[in-house]
Legacy VTK file of the C-alpha trace (Angstrom):
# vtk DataFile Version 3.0
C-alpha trace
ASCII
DATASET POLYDATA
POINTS 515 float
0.000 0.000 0.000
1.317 3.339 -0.757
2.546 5.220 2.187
1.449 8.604 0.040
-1.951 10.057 2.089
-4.314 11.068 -0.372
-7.997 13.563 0.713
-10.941 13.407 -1.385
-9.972 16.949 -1.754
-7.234 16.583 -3.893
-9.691 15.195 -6.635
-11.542 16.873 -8.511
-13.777 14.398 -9.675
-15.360 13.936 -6.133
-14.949 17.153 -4.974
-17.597 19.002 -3.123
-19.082 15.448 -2.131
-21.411 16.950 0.825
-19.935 20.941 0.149
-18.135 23.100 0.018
-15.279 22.245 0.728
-13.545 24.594 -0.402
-15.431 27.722 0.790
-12.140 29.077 0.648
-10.140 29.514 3.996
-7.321 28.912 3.978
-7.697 26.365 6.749
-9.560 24.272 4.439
-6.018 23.934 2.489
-4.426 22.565 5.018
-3.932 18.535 4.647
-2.972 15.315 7.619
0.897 14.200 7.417
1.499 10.673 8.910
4.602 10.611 10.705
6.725 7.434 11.377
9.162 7.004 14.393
11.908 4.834 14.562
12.449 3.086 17.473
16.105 2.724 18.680
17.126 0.227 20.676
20.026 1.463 22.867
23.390 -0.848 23.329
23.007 -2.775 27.389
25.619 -1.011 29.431
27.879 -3.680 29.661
29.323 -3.446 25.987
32.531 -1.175 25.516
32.782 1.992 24.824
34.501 1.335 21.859
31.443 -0.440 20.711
29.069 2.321 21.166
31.570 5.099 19.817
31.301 3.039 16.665
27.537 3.303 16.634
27.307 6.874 17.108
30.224 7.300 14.338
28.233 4.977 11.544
27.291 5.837 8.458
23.628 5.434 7.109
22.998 5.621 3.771
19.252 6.836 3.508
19.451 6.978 -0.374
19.592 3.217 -0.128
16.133 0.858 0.087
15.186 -0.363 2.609
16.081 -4.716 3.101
12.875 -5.508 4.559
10.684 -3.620 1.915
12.604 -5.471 -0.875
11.648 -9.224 0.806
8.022 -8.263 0.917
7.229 -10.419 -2.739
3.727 -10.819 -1.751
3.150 -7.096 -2.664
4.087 -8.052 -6.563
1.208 -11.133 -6.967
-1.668 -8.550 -5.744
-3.873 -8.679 -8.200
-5.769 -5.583 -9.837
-8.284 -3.146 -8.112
-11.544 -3.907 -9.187
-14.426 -1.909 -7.916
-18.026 -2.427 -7.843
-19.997 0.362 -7.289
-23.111 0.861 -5.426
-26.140 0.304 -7.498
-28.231 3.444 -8.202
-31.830 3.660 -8.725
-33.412 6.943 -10.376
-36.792 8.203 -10.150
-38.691 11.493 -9.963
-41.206 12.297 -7.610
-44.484 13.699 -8.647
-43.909 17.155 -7.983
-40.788 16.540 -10.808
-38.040 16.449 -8.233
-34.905 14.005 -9.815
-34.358 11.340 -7.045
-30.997 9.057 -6.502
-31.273 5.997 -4.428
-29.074 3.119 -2.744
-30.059 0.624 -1.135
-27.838 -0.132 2.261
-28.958 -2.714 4.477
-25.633 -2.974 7.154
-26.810 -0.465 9.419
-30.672 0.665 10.255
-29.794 4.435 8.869
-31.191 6.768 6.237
-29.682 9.730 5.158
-31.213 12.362 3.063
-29.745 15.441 0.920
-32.075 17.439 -0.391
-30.709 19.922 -2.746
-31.581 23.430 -4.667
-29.904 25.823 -6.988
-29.939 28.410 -4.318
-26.628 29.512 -2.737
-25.293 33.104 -1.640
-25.140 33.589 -4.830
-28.594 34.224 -5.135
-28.596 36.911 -2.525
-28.449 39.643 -4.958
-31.342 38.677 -6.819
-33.452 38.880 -3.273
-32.208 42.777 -2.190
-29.343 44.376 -3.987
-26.206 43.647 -1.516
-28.239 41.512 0.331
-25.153 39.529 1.072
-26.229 37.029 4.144
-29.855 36.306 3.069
-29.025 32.726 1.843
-27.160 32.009 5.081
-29.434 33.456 7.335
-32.279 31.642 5.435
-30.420 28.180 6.401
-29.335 28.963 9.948
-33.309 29.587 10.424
-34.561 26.511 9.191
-34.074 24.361 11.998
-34.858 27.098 14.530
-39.108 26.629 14.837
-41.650 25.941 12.112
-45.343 27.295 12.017
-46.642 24.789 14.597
-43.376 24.472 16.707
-41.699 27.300 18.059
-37.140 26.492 18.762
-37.823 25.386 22.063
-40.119 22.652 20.786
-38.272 22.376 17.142
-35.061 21.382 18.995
-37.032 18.992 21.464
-38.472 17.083 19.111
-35.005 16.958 16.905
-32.888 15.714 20.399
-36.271 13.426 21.539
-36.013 11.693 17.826
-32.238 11.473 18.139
-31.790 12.630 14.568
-29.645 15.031 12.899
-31.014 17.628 10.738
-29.593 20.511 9.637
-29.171 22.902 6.277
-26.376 24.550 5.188
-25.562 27.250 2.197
-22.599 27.671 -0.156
-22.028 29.746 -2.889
-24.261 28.130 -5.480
-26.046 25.177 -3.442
-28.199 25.074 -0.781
-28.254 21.698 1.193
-30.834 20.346 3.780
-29.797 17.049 5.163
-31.572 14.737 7.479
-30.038 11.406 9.293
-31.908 8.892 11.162
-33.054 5.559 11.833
-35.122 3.508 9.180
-37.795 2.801 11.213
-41.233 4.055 11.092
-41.538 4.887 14.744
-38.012 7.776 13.543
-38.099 8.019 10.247
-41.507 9.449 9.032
-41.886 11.910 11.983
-38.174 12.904 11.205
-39.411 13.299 7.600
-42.498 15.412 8.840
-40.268 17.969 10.887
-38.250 18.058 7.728
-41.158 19.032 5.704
-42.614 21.407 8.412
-39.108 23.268 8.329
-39.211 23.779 4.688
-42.491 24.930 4.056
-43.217 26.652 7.336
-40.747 27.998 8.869
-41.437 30.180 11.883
-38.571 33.197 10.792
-39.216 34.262 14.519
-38.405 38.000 14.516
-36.870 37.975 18.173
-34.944 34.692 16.923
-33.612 36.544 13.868
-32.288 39.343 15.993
-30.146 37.005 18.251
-28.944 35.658 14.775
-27.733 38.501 13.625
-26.025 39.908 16.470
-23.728 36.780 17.057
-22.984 36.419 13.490
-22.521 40.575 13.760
-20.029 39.293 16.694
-18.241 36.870 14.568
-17.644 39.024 11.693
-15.993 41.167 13.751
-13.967 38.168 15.100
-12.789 37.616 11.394
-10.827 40.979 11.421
-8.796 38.831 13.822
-8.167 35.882 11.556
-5.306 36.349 8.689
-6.574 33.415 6.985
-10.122 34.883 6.625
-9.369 38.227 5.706
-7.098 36.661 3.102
-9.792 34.401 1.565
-12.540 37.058 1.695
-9.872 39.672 -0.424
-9.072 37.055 -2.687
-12.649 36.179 -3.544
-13.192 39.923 -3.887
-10.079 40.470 -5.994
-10.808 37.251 -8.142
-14.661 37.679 -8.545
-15.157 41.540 -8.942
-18.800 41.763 -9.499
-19.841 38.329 -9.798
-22.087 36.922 -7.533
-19.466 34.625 -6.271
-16.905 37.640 -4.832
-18.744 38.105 -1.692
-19.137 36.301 1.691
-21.352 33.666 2.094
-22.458 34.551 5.686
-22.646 38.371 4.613
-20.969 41.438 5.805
-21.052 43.828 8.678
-22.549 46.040 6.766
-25.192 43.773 5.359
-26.199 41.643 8.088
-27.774 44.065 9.806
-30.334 45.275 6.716
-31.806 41.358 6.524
-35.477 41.316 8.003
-38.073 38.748 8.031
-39.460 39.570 4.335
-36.289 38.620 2.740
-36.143 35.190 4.405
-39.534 34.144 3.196
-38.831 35.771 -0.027
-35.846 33.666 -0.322
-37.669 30.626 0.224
-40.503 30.957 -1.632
-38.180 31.701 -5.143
-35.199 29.042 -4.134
-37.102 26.309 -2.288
-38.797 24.875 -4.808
-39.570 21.802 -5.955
-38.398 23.300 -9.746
-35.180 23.494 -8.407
-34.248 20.547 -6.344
-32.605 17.549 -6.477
-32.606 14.709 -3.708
-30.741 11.610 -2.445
-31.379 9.060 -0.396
-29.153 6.208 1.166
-30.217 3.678 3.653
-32.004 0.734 4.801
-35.352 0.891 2.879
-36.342 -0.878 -0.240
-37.319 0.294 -3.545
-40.981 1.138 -2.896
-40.296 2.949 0.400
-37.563 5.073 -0.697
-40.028 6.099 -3.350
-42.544 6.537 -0.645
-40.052 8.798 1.329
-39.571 10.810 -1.477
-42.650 11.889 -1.893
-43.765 12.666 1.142
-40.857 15.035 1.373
-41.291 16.649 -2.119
-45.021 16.500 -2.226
-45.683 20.073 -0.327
-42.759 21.331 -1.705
-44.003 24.833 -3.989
-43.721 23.931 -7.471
-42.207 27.317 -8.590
-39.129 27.698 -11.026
-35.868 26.752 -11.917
-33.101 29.404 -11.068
-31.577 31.512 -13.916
-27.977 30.348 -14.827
-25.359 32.343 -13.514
-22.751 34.397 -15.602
-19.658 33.241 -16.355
-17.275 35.283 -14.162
-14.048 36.947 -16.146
-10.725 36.348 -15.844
-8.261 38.404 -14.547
-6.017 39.784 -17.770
-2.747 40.355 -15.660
-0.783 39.338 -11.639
-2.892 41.340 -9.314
-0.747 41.552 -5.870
-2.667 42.946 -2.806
-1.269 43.385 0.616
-3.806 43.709 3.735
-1.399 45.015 7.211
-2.167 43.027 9.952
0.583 42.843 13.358
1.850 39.050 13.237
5.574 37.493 12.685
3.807 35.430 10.248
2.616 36.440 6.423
-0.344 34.265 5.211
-0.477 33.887 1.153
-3.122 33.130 -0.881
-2.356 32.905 -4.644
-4.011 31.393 -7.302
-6.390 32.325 -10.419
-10.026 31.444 -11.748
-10.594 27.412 -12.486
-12.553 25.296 -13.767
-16.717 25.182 -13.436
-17.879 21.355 -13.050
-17.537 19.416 -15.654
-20.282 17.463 -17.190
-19.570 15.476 -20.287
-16.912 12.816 -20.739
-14.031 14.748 -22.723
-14.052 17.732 -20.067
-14.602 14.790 -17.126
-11.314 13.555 -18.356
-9.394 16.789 -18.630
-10.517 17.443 -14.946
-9.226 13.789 -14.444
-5.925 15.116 -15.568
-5.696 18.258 -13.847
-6.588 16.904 -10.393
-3.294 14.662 -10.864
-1.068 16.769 -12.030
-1.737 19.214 -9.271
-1.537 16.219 -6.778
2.055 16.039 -7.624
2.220 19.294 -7.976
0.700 20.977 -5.363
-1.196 17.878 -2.907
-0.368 18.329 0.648
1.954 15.427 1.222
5.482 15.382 1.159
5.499 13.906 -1.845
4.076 17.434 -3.684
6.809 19.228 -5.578
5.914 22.236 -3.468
5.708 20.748 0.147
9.521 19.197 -0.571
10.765 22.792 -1.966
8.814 25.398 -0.241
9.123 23.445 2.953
11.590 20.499 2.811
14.387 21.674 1.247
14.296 25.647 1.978
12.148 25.372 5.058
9.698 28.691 4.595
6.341 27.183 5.704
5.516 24.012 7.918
2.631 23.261 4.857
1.766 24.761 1.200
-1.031 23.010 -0.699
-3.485 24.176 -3.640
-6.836 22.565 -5.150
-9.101 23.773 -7.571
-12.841 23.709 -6.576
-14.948 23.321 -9.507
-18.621 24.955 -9.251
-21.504 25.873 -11.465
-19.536 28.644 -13.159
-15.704 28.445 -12.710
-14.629 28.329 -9.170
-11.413 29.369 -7.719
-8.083 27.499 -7.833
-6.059 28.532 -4.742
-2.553 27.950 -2.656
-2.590 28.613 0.428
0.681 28.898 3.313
2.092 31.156 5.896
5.830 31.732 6.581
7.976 34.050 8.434
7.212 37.821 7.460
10.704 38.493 6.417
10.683 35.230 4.523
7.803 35.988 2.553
8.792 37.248 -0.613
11.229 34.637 -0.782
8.916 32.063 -0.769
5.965 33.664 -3.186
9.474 33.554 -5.740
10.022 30.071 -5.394
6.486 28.973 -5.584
5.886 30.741 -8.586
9.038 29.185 -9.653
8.186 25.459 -8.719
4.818 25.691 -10.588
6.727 27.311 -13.687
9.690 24.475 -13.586
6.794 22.085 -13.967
4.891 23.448 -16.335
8.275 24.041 -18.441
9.654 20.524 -18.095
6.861 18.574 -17.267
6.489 15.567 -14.706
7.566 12.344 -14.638
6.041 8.726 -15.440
6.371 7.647 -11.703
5.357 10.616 -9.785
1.940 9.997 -12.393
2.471 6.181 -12.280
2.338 6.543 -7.893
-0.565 9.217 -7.829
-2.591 7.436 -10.253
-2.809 3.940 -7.799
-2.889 6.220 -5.139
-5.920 7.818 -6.343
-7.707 3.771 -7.509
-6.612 2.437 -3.908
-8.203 5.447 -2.162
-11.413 5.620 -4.312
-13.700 2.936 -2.447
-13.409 4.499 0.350
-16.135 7.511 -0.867
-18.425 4.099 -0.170
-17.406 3.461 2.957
-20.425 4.930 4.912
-23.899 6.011 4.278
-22.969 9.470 4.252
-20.002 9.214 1.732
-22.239 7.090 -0.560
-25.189 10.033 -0.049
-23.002 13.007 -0.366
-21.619 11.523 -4.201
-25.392 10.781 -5.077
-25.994 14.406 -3.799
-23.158 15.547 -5.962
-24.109 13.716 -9.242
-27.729 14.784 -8.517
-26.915 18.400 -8.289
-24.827 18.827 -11.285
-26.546 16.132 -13.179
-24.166 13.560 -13.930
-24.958 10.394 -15.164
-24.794 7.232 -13.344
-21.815 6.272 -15.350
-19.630 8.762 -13.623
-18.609 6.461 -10.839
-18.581 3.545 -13.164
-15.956 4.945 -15.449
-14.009 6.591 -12.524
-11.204 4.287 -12.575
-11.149 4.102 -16.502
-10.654 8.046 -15.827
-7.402 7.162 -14.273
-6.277 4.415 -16.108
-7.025 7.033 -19.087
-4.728 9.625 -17.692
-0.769 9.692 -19.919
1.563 11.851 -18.788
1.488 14.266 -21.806
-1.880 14.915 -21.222
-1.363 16.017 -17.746
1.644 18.253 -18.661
-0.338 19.298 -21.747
-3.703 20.231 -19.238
-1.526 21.458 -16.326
-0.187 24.344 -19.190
-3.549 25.149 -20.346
-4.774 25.695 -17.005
-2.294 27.181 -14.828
-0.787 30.682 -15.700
1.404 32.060 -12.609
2.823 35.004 -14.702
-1.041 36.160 -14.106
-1.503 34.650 -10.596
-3.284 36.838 -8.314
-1.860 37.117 -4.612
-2.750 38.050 -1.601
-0.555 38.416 1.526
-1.733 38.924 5.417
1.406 40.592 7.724
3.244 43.197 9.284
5.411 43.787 6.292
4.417 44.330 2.807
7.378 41.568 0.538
6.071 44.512 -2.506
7.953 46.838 -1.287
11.204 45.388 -2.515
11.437 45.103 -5.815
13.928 42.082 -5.023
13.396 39.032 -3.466
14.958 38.603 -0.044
17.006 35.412 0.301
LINES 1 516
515 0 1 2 3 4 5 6 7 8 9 10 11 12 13 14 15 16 17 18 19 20 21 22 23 24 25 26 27 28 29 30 31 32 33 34 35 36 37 38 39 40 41 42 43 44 45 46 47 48 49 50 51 52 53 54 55 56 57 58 59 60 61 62 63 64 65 66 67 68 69 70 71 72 73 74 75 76 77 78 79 80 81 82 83 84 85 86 87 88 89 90 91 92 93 94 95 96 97 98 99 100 101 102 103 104 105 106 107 108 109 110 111 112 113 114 115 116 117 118 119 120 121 122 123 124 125 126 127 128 129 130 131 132 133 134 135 136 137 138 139 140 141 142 143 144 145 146 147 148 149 150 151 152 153 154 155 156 157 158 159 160 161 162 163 164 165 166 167 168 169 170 171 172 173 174 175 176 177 178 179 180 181 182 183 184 185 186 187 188 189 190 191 192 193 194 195 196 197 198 199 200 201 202 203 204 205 206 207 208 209 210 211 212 213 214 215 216 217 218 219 220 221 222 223 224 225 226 227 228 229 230 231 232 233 234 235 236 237 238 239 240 241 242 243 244 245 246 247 248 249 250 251 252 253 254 255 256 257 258 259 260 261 262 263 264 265 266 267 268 269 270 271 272 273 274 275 276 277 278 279 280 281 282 283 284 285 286 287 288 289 290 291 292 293 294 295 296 297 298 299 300 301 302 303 304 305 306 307 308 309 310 311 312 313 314 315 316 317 318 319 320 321 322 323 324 325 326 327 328 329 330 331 332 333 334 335 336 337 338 339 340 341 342 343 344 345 346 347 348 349 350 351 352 353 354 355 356 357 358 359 360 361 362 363 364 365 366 367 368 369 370 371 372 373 374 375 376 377 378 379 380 381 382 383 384 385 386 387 388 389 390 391 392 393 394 395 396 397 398 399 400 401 402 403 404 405 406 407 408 409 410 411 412 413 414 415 416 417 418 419 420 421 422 423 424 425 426 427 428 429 430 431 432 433 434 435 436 437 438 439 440 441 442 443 444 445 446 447 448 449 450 451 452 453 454 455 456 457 458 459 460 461 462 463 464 465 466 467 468 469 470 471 472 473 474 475 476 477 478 479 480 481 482 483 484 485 486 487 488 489 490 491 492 493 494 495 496 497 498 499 500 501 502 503 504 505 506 507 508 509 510 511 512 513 514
């Protein structure tokens, strides 16, 4: 087994299984490292001197393999991944909602993503900078309905033992429900779902409290490097697309969203027009059918949401400094990506890209950066970068922090890894290594009803077919290394990269690099 740590983030292909992952911290680039220790076992006293002084004066070669790895022959008859993914039943509900089921009998569990076109990027079309409304519309879903006020909401929720909750990124809007299969759980879960969605209470006093804590954590933000970096970036990037501001609003925003807008919001977004659902769990055919429509069945029938405009990209580098009193400088640089890609030919290039920037850019030690930027010159403790694909072209970001008088210094050598690659390529077994890394790791997205409901969610959403898990793995096995090299130069352009940097000291000032 490869001892290279792969995240589902570093694919494309399964990105944004349950969302959004990438809603752009900078935390969010941040990956695990696995780290071995060697044990030592220390010469018994009574052995010379000599002896030891011999130990401590050896030589280790650590170019050369390791004996026991080269004994382990069982490793060369393993025979080739297959992988048999879950079966998938489609159906649409009466009220024309697209459903995706799979049928999991291991544990007594359902879980349920319900999905609509409907993110913060809609805010806009509710009140001009009505940046917020979307959140604020999802944070008060599970606080009362018509008949239940929070108090009683919550009781029931905690007395059920399920989890419900919705959620809302830049251009989806998730509601997702857990619980057990049985009817004594399940249906009333199902009702409180309903009730939430269709009646919500939007308690005035409740939406007050909202809105000063979030008013508190916004302020909070001005604290963080990492936010103000992401939210400048996103501004700088986006411009006036719908996409360059906050999800959870501003300070100056937050405070202008009233009752109105809320039910407004619902009443164009949350529609049955403009949903998409999944369900995975322990029910058969007939009552996952069943389930479905109960849910969509009061849903308003309403209308799709209009597509949204291709954002622009930027022509030229963009550098922006923001002052802020730390020893350390966060950097966020990067450029407008990819939007998700839907047919087989763009599937594949996406296939591509996600591996080249694994070797590129994943957040292993394996990554070209992580062994220059950190290995080798020792600027950061971690650098990584992944693209995250939307409905119109999403942003493709690194992320690190270094010393402040060390951060010029490192924006020139990342720029200059990324341009040594794209110049002279990669090689056959950095692809050769990522592409059974990727294979091996790829069940695992099946390992639990969530993972399994989150993909179904995913493929639901941007409506992929069935036969984009199937030919997964034949993505991979599809992937040569001149078309990586090829799609890593079409994509990438660092001469036009825009960055932004969080510290004490500007690294524009100089026009030269400080070593």
């Amino acid at each position: 087994m490869m001892n290279k740590k792969k995240t589902m983030s570093h694919t494309s292909d399964l990105l944004q299984v349950i969302k959004r992952p990438f809603s752009y911290k900078l935390s969010q680039l941040s990956s695990g490292v696995l780290l071995s220790l060697t044990t030592l076992v220390m010469p018994a006293q009574a052995e010379s001197t000599a002896t030891e002084e011999n130990r401590s004066t050896a030589i280790v070669d650590t170019s050369a393999p390791i004996a026991a790895l080269s004994k382990l022959s069982s490793l060369d008859k393993a025979a080739p991944l297959t992988v048999t993914v879950p079966a998938i039943e489609q159906f649409t509900t009466s009220a024309g909602v697209p459903v995706r089921f799979v049928q999991t009998t291991a544990l007594p569990i359902v879980d349920i993503d319900l999905r609509f076109n409907a993110g913060s990027a809609r805010d806009i079309s509710i009140r001009k900078e009505g940046f917020g409304i979307a959140n604020m519309t999802a944070t008060m879903l599970t606080q009362g309905a018509k008949h239940l006020d929070e108090t009683a909401f919550t009781r029931a929720v905690e007395t059920l033992g399920i989890n419900l909750s919705s959620r809302a990124y830049k251009d989806m809007f998730i509601v997702s429900l857990r619980s057990l299969s049985d009817d004594v759980h399940l249906l009333p879960a199902a009702d409180l779902m309903t009730q939430m969605l269709t009646e919500p209470a939007f308690n005035d006093e409740v939406l007050a409290r909202n809105k000063a804590r979030l008013l508190v954590g916004l302020q909070q933000q001005k604290q963080d490097p990492s936010s103000l970096a992401s939210i400048a970036f996103s501004q700088a990037l986006y411009g006036d697309h719908p996409y360059a501001h906050p999800s959870v609003g501003t300070l100056e925003t937050v405070p202008n969203i009233d009752k109105q807008q809320l039910i407004d919001f619902k009443n164009r977004y949350l529609v049955a027009a403009n949903a998409s659902l999944a369900i995975t769990g322990n029910l058969t055919l007939a009552q996952a059918k069943k389930l479905a429509e109960d849910i969509t069945t009061t849903l308003p029938s309403g209308q799709p949401a209009p597509e949204l405009a291709e954002p622009k990209p930027l022509t030229q580098a963009k550098h922006i400094h923001i002052p802020f009193p730390s020893t350390q400088t966060t950097v966020l640089m990067g450029q407008l990506g990819s939007k998700r890609a839907t047919n087989p030919k763009e599937q594949q290039q996406q296939t591509n890209f996600a591996i080249g920037n694994d070797i590129l850019a994943g957040g292993d030690f394996n990554a070209r950066l992580m062994t220059e930027i950190r290995q080798n010159l020792g600027y950061t403790y971690g650098i990584s970068g992944a693209m995250n694909p939307m409905l119109t072209r999403g942003p493709y970001q690194i992320g690190f922090s270094t010393r402040n008088d060390k951060a010029r210094a490192a924006i020139d050598s990342s720029l200059a890894v990324i341009q040594e690659t794209l110049d002279n390529g990669l090689t056959h077994d950095e692809i050769r290594l990522t592409k059974d890394s990727l294979k091996n790791s790829f069940p695992m997205g099946f390992a639990s009803n969530a993972g399994i409901n989150g993909l179904l969610g995913m493929m639901n959403f941007y409506q992929l077919p069935n036969s984009y898990l199937d030919d997964y793995v034949n993505r991979i096995d599809q992937v040569q290394l001149a078309g990586v090299n090829q799609t890593l130069r079409d994509t990438l352009q660092p001469d036009d990269f825009l960055i932004v940097t969080v510290g004490q000291v500007d690294p524009w000032q100089d026009k030269q690099a400080k070593k």
